[in-house]
C-alpha positions as CSV (number, residue, x, y, z in Angstrom):
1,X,-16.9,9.7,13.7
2,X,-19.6,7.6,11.9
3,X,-18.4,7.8,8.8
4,X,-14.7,7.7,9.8
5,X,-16.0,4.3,11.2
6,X,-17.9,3.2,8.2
7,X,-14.8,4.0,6.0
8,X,-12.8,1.9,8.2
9,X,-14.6,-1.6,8.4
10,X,-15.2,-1.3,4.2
11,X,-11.5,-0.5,3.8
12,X,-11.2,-3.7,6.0
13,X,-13.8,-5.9,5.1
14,X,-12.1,-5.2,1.2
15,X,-8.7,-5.5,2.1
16,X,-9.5,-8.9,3.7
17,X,-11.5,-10.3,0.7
18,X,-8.8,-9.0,-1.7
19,X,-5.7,-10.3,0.5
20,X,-7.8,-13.6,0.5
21,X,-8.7,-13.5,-3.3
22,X,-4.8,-13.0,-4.3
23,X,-3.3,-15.6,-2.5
24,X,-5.9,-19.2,-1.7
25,X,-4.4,-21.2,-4.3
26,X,-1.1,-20.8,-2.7
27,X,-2.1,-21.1,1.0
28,X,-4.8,-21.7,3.7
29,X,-7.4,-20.0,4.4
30,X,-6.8,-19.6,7.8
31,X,-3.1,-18.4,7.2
32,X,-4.0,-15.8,4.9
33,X,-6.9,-14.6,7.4
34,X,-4.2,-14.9,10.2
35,X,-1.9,-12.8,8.6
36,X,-4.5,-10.6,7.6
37,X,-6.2,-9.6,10.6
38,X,-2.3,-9.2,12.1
39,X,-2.2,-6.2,9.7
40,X,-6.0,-4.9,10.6
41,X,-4.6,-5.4,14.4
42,X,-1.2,-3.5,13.3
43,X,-3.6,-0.5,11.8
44,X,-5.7,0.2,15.0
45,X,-2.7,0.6,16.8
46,X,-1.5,2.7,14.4
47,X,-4.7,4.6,14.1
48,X,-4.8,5.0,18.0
49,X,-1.0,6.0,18.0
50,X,-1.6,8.7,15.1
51,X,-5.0,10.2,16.6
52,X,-3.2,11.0,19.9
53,X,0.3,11.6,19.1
54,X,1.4,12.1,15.6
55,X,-2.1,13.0,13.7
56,X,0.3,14.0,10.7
57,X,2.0,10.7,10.6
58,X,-1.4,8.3,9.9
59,X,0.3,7.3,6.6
60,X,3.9,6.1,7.4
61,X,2.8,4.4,11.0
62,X,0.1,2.7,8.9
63,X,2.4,1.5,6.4
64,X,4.7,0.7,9.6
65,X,2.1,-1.2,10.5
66,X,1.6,-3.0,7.8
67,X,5.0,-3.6,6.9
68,X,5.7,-5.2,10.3
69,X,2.9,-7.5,10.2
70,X,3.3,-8.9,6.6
71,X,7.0,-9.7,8.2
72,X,6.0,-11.3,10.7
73,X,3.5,-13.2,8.7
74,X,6.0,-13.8,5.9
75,X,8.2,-15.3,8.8
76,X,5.5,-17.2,10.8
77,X,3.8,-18.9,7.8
78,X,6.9,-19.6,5.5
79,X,5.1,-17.3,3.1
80,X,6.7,-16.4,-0.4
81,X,8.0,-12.4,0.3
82,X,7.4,-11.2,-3.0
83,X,3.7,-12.6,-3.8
84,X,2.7,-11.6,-0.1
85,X,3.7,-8.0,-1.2
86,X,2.1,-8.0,-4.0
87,X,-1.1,-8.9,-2.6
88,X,-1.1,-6.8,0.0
89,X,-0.7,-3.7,-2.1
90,X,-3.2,-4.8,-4.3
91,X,-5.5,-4.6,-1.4
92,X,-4.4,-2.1,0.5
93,X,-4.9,0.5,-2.6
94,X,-9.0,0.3,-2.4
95,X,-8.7,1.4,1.4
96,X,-6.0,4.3,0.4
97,X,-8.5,5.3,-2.3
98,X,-11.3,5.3,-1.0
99,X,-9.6,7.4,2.4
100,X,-8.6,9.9,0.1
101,X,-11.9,10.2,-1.2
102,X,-13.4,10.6,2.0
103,X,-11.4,13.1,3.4
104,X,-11.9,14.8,0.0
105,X,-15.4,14.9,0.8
106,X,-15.3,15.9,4.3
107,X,-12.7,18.5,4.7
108,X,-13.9,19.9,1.2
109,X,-9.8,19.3,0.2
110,X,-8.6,20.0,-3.3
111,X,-5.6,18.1,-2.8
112,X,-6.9,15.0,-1.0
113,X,-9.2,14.7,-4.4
114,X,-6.1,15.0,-6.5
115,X,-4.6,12.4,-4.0
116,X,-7.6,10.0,-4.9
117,X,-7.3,10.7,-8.8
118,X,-3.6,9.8,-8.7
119,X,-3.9,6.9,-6.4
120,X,-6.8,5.5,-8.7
121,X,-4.8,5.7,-11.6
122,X,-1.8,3.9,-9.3
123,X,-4.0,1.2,-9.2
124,X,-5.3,0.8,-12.6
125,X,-2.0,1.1,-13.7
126,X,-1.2,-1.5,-11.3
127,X,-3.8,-4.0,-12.9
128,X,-2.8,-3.2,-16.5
129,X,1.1,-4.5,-15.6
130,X,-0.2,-7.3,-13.2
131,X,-1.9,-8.4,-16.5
132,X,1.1,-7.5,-18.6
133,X,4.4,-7.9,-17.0
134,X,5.1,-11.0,-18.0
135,X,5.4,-10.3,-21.6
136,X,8.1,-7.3,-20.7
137,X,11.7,-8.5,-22.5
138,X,13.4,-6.5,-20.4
139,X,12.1,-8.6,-17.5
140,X,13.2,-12.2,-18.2
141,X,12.1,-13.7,-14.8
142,X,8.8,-13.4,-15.0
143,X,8.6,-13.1,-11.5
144,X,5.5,-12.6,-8.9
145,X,6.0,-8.7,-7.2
146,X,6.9,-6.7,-10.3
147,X,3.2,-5.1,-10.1
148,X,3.4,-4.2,-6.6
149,X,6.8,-3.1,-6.1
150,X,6.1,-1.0,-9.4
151,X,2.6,0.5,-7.7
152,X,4.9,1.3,-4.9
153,X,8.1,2.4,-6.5
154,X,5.8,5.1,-8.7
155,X,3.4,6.1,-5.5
156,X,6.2,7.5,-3.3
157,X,8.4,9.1,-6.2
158,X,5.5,10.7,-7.1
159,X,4.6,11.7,-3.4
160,X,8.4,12.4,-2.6
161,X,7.8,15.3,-5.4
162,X,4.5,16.6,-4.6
163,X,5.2,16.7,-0.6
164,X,7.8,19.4,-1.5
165,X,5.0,21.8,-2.9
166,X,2.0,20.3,-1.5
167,X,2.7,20.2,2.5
168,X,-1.1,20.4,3.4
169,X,-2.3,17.3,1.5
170,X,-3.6,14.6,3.7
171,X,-1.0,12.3,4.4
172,X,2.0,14.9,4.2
173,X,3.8,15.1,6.8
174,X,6.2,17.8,5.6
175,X,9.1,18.7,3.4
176,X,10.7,15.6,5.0
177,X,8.3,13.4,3.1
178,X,10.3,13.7,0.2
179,X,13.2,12.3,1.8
180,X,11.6,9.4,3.2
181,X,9.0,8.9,0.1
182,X,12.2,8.9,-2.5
183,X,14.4,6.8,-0.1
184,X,11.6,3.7,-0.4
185,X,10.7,4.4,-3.7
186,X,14.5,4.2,-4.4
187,X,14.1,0.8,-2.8
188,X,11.5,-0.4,-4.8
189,X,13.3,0.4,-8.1
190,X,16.1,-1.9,-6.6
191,X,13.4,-4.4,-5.9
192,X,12.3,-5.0,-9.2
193,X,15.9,-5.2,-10.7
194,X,16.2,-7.4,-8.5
195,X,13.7,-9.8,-9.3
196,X,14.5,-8.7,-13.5
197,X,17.9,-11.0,-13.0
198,X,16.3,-13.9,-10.9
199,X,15.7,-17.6,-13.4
């Protein structure tokens, strides 16, 4: 429980600082902390929810969670959509990793460290096209959210085909995983086209 503790207030405390680091030139301080502790609010609940009821589900009420308060955020603050996404996955990756890692560690799980190899190199990948996308010629827009939706976009195809062989991982939650996992991903895809036409 320690250590489950001590996992969670770093994963915080970094996803704060990160959230905060991404996005004060654009906005206050205290909006960004708002929205942020909104999401940390969002997460216990979800935490709660998934340690009582759905232990299997920790992963898609998390990102529930997180989804509903960046909304509400996004809706509250007049906050740009796409740069608020962005942001928020490039903080939210550290905490994923470094879960993965810990339950790795713990549970002595082969495929929770192969969850923490992929989601590291998710998130370097992430940095190389936050530093890179701009020069694409394919995307003309040049616009904010092509890192994130890509992190996203390549996390859940890749977990909509692993959950079909790998059921036991950590946040599986079953063969359906695939359907839900591809659906978003699917999403995401559209996402970035999206943004590829916007001037």
């Amino acid at each position: 429980m320690f250590y489950e503790l001590l996992v969670g207030l770093t994963g915080a405390a970094s996803f704060l600082f990160i959230l905060w680091r991404r996005l004060k030139e654009d906005y206050a301080s205290s909006i960004i902390f708002t929205g942020g502790f909104l999401v940390l609010s969002g997460l216990a609940i979800a935490w709660g929810v998934s340690r009582i009821f759905m232990p299997r589900w920790w992963f898609w009420l998390d990102v529930l969670a997180i989804s509903l308060a960046l909304g509400f955020a996004i809706f509250r603050f007049k906050m740009k959509t796409f740069e608020v996404l962005d942001a928020a996955v490039s903080a939210a990756f550290p905490w994923l990793i470094l879960a993965f890692l810990f339950d790795s560690v713990r549970m002595k799980n082969i495929y929770s460290l192969g969850g923490f190899f992929v989601i590291l190199a998710i998130y370097l990948l992430y940095h190389f096209l936050n530093a890179s996308y701009k020069r694409f010629s394919w995307y003309r827009s040049g616009r904010v959210g092509f890192s994130g939706l890509a992190a996203i976009a390549i996390l859940l195809s890749l977990r909509s085909l692993t959950s079909l062989f790998f059921v036991d991982m950590l946040s599986f939650v079953g063969r359906q995983d695939a359907i839900i996992s591809g659906s978003i991903a699917f999403l995401a895809f559209l996402g970035i086209f999206h943004l590829s036409r916007q001037t």
